[in-house]
C-alpha positions in Angstrom: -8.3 -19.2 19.4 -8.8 -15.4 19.5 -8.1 -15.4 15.6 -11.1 -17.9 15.4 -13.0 -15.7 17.6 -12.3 -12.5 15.6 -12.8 -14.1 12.4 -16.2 -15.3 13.8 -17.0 -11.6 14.5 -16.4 -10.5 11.0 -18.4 -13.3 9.7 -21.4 -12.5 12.0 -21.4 -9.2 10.9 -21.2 -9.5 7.5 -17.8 -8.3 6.8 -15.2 -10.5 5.6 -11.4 -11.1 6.3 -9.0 -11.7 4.0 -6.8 -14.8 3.8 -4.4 -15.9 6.3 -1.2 -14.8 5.9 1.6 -12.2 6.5 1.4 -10.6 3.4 -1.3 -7.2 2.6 -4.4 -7.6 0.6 -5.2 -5.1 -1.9 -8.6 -5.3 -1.0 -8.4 -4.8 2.7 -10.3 -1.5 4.4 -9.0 -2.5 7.8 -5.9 -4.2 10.0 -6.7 -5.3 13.2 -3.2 -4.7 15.3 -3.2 -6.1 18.6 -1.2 -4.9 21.3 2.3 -4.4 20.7 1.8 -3.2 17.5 4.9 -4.6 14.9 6.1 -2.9 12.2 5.2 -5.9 10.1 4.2 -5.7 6.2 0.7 -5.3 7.0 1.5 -2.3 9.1 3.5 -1.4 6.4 1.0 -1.4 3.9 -1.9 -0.3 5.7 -0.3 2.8 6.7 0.9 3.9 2.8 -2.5 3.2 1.5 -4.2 4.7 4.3 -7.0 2.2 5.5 -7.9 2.1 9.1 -5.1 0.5 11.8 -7.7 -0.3 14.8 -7.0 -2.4 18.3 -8.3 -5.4 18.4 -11.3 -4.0 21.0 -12.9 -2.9 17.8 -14.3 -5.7 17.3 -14.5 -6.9 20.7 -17.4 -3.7 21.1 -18.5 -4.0 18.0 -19.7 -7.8 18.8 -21.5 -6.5 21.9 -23.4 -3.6 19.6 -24.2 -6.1 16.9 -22.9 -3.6 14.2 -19.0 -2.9 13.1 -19.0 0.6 15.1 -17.4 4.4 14.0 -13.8 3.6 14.3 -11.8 6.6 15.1 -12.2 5.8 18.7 -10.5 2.5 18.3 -7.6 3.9 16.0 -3.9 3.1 17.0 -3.2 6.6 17.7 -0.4 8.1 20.6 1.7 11.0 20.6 4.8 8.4 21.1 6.7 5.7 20.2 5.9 2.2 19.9 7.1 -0.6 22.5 10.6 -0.9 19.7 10.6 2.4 18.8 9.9 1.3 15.2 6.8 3.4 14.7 5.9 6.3 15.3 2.3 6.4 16.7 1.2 9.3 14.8 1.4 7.5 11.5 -1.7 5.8 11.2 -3.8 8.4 11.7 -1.8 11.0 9.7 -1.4 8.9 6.4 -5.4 8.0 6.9 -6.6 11.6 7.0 -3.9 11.8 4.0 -6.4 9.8 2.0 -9.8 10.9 3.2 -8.4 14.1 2.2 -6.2 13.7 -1.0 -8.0 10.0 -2.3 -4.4 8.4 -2.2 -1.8 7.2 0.0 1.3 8.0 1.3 4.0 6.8 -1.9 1.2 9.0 -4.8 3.3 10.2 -8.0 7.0 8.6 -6.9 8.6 6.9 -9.0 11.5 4.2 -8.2 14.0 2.3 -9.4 15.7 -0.8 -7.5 19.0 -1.7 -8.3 20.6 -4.8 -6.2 19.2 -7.4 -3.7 16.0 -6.0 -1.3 16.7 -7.9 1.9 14.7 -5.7 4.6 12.0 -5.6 3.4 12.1 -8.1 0.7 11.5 -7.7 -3.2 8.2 -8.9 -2.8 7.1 -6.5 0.3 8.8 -3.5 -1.3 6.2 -4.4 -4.3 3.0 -4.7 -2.4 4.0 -1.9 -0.3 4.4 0.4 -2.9 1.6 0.1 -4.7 -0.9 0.2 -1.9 0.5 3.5 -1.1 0.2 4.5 -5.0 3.5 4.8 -6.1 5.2 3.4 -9.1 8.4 0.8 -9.1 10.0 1.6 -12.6 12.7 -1.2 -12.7 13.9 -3.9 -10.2 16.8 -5.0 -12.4 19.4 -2.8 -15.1 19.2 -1.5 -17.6 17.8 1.0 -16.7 18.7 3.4 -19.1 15.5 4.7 -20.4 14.3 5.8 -16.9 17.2 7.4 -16.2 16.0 11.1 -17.6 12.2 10.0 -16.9 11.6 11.7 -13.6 13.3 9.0 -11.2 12.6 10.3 -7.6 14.4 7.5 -6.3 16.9 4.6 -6.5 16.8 1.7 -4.3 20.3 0.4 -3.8 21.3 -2.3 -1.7 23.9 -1.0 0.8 26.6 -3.2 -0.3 27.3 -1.1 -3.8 30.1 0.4 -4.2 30.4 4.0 -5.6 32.4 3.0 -8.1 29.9 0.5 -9.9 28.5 1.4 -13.6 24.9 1.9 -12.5 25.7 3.7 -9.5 27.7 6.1 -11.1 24.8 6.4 -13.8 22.4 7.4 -11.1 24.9 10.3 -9.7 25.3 11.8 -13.2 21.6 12.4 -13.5 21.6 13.7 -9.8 19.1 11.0 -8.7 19.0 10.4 -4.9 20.0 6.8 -3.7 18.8 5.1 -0.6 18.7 2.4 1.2 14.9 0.5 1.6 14.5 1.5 4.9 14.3 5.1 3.8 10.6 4.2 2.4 9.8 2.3 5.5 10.7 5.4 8.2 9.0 7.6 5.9 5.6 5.8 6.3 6.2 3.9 9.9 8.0 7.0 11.7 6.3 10.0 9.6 8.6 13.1 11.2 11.9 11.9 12.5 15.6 12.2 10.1 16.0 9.9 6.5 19.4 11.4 6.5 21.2 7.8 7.5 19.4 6.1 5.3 21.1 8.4 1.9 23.9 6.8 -0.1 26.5 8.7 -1.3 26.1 11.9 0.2 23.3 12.3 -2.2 21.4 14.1 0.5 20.7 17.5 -1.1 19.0 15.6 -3.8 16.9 13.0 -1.6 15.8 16.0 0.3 14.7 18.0 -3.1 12.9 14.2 -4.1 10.9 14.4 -0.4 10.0 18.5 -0.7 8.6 17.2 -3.9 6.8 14.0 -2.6 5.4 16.5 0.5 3.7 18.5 -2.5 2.4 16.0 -4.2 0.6 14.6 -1.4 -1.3 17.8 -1.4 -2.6 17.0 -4.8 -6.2 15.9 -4.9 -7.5 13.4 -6.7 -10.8 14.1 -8.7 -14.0 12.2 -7.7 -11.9 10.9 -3.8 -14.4 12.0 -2.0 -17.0 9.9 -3.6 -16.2 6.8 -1.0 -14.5 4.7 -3.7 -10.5 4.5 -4.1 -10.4 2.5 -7.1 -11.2 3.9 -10.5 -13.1 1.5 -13.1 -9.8 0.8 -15.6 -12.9 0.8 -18.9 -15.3 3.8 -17.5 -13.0 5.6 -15.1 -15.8 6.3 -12.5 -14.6 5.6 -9.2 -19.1 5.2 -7.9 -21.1 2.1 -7.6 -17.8 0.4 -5.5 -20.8 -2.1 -5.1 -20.4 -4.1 -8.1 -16.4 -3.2 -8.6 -14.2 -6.3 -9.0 -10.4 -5.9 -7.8 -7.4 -7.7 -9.7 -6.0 -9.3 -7.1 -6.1 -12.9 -5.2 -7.0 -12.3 -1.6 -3.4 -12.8 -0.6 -2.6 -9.9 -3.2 0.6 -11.2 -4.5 -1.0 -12.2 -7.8 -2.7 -9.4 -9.7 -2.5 -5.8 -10.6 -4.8 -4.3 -8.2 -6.9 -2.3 -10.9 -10.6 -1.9 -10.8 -13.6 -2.8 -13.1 -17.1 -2.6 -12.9 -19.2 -5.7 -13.3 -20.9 -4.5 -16.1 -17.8 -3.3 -17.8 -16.4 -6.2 -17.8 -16.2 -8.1 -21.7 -18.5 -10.0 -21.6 -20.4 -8.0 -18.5 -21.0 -10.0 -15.6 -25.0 -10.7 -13.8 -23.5 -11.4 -10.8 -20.2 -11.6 -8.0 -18.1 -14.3 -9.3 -17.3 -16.5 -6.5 -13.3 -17.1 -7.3 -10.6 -14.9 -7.7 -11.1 -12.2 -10.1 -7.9 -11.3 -12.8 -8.0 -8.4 -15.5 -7.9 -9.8 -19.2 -4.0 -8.7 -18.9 -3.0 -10.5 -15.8 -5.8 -13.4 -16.6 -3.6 -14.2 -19.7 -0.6 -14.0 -18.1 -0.8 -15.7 -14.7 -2.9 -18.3 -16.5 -5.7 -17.9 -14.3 -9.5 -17.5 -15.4 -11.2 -17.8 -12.7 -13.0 -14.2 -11.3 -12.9 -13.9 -7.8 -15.3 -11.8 -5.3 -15.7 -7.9 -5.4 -14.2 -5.3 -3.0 -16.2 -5.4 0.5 -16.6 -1.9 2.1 -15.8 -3.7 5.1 -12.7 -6.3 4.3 -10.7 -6.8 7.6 -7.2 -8.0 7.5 
């Protein structure tokens, strides 16, 4: 019931919410977190790409103002711990500022490779997760042979490995850290406390050189990110007029690339927001899917 109520909110005020489900949207600006806050994917997500984590009174004042309200009053921020001690109540406000600051989120210019079965968080999360904070999955599967002197910040490997195995023993020769998934997730959900338990194979001097490295890039700004849009168009490269930019993506966002294009820039352009989900002409061929779907809202609520 208070879903239905909140959703009504949104509607009333001319926002929109993405689909139900426990899975991130790529076009979501804000996650409502009610009280305790989870370390869910959502959370998850919303924290690496930076968008607003708000209590649920957010929208419980901004129904009484008749307007969505200035949010930073309403941000999930303590100096502490949450209920479970999963998260660190700094984090959504750090990795936010992170983006009004830099234009990107909390996983910009890593690169990662996966080698074994993702079972916390799945495959799937890991994916979503990743992107949304701007970093790059290189391989999920061997061989991975051509990454290997590439620039590999990271390996994902499930604990279960031995050091002995082919890959593994790969991955040490070309000094690249391994780690466990959970060393992502603390990164974003408890921003300031030890990785070290989550290194494999004493690789720690390495994973520590990786995070000094990830630290500086996150300093790095990205040009035009303070114009208000996130996305660049992928034909013009302007990131203005988030208006009339379409987003690849279903609103679960588990189909689709995520990359942006103007309406005009589309071939042929488009007169007007298409009314179905929206694919790129890459993933359009392959996930066999024509039909466009609706633009970015500067106010999509997850």
């Amino acid at each position: 019931m208070q879903r239905k109520e909140y959703q009504q909110v949104i509607r009333r005020l001319k926002g929109k919410f993405c689909r139900d489900s426990h899975q991130w949207s790529y076009q979501a600006t804000h996650f409502i977190a009610p009280d305790p806050i989870r370390r869910t994917e959502k959370f998850f997500a919303a924290a690496a790409s930076g968008r607003w984590i708000l209590r649920s009174d957010y929208l419980a004042a901004s129904s009484q103002a008749g307007r969505f309200l200035a949010e930073e009053s309403y941000e999930w921020h303590k100096n502490s711990l949450s209920e479970d001690g999963t998260i660190n109540l700094e984090a959504p406000r750090k990795w936010r500022l992170l983006r009004e600051r830099t234009g990107h989120g909390a996983f910009y210019g890593m690169h990662i490779i996966i080698y074994g079965e993702c079972v916390t968080p799945p495959l799937d999360t890991l994916k979503r997760v990743v992107k949304a904070g701007d970093g790059t999955i290189l391989a999920t599967s061997p061989p991975y042979t051509r990454f290997l002197t590439s620039g590999v910040d990271y390996a994902i490997v499930s604990p279960g490995i031995s050091r002995a195995d082919m890959w593994v023993q790969e991955f040490l020769r070309h000094k690249i850290p391994c780690i466990v998934a959970d060393y992502l997730v603390e990164y974003v959900c408890k921003p300031g406390y030890s990785l070290d338990k989550h290194v494999l194979y004493n690789t720690n001097d390495w994973a520590e050189k990786s995070f000094s490295n990830l630290l500086s890039k996150a300093e790095e700004i990205v040009e035009d990110s303070d114009s208000g849009d996130d996305i660049a168009c992928e034909v013009c490269g302007s990131r203005d007029r988030g208006e009339v930019m379409l987003i690849c993506s279903d609103e679960s966002g588990s189909v689709g690339c995520g990359v942006g294009m103007h309406m005009d820039c589309c071939d042929p352009p488009l007169e007007s927001i298409p009314e179905e989900d929206w694919f790129c002409p890459k993933c359009s061929g392959s996930s066999k899917r024509t039909s466009p779907r609706k633009k970015r809202m500067k106010k999509a609520l997850h």
